[in-house]
C-alpha positions as CSV (number, residue, x, y, z in Angstrom):
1,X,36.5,-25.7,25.7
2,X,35.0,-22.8,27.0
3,X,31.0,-22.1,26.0
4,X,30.2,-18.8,24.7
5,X,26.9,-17.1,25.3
6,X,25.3,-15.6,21.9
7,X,23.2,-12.2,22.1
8,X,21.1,-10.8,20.3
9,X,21.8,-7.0,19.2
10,X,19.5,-5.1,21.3
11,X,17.2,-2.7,19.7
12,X,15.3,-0.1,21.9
13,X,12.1,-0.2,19.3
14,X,11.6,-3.8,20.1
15,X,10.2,-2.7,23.5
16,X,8.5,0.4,22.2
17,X,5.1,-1.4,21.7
18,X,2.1,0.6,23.5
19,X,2.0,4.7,23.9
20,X,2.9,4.6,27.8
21,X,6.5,3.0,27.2
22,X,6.9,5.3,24.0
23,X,6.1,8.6,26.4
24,X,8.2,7.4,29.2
25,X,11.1,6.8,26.4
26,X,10.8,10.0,25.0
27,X,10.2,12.1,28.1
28,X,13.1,10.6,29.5
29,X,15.3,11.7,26.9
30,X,13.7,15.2,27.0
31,X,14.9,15.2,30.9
32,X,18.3,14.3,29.6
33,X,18.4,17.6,27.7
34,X,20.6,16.3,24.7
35,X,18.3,17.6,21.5
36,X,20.8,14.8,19.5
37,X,19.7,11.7,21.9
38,X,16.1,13.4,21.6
39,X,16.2,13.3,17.9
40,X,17.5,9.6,17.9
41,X,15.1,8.4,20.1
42,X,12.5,10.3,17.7
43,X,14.0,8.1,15.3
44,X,14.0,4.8,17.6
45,X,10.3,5.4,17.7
46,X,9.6,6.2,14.1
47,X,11.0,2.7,13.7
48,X,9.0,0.7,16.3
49,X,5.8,2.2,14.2
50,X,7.6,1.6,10.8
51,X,9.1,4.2,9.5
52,X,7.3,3.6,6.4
53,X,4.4,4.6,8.0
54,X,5.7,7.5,9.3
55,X,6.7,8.6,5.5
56,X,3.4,8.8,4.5
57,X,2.2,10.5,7.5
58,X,4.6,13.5,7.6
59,X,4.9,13.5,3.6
60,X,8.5,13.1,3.9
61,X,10.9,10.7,2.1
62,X,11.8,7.0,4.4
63,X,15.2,7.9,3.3
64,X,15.3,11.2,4.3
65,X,13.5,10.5,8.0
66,X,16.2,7.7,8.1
67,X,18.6,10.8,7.9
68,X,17.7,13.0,9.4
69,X,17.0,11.1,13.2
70,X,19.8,9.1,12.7
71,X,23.2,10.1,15.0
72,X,24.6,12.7,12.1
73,X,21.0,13.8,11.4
74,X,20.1,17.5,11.9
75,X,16.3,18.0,11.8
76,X,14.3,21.1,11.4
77,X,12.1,22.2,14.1
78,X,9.1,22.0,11.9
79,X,10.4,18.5,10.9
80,X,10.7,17.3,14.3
81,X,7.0,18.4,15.1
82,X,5.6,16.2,12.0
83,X,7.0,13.3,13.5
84,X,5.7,13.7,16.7
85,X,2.4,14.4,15.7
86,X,2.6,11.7,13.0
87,X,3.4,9.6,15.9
88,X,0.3,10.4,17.6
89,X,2.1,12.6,20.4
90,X,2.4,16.0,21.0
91,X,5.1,18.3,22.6
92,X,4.2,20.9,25.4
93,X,5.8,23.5,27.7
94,X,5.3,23.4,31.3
95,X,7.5,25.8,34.0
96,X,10.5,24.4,35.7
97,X,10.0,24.5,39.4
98,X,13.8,24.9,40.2
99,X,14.4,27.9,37.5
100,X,12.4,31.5,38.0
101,X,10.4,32.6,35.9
102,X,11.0,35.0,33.3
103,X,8.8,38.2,33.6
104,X,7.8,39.3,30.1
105,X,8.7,43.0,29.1
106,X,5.4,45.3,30.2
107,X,4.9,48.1,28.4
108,X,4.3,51.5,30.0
109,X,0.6,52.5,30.6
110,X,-0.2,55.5,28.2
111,X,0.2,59.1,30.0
112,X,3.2,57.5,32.1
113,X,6.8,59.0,31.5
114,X,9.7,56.8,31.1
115,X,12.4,56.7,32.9
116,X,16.1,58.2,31.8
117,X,18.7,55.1,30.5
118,X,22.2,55.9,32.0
119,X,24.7,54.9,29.5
């Protein structure tokens, strides 16, 4: 009779246990560019720390957290930001070095005419 091997269901926030493999996780994700897999591995982190904890830090509901990072969740910006910083992260913008940068709009210096728009 053939043996079978028995697993163990792997859970990402087993391995999510110092702040180096949690940035790694997350900025990995954020490279990926797929806001859903960011939010669920938002939510894969809020459960390594215990997302009870997480609750009380953001002032928002375990159930609703569990919700809103889970696969069908849909979290606002400013809900999203919480977590992070409840989470003891923050998030920041940095230039792309393969895109060009986008020159902001200059106004015109006073005294200066504008130019005609062709229609």
């Amino acid at each position: 009779m053939p043996r079978t091997a028995k697993t163990a269901p792997f859970d990402a926030a087993d391995y999510l246990t110092n702040p180096t493999r949690v940035e790694a996780y997350l900025n990995a994700v954020i490279e990926e560019g797929d806001s859903q897999a960011f939010t669920e591995a938002l939510g894969t982190v809020a459960r390594a720390h215990g997302m009870g904890v997480v609750a009380k830090r953001t002032a928002m509901g375990r159930e609703s957290l569990y919700k809103s990072l889970s696969a069908l969740g849909n979290p606002a910006f400013a809900s999203v930001m919480k977590i992070i910083e409840a989470l003891g992260y923050e998030l920041r913008v940095q230039t792309i070095a393969r895109h060009p940068r986008v020159r902001a709009a200059t106004k015109p210096k006073p005294g200066r005419r504008q130019p005609k728009r062709v229609a």
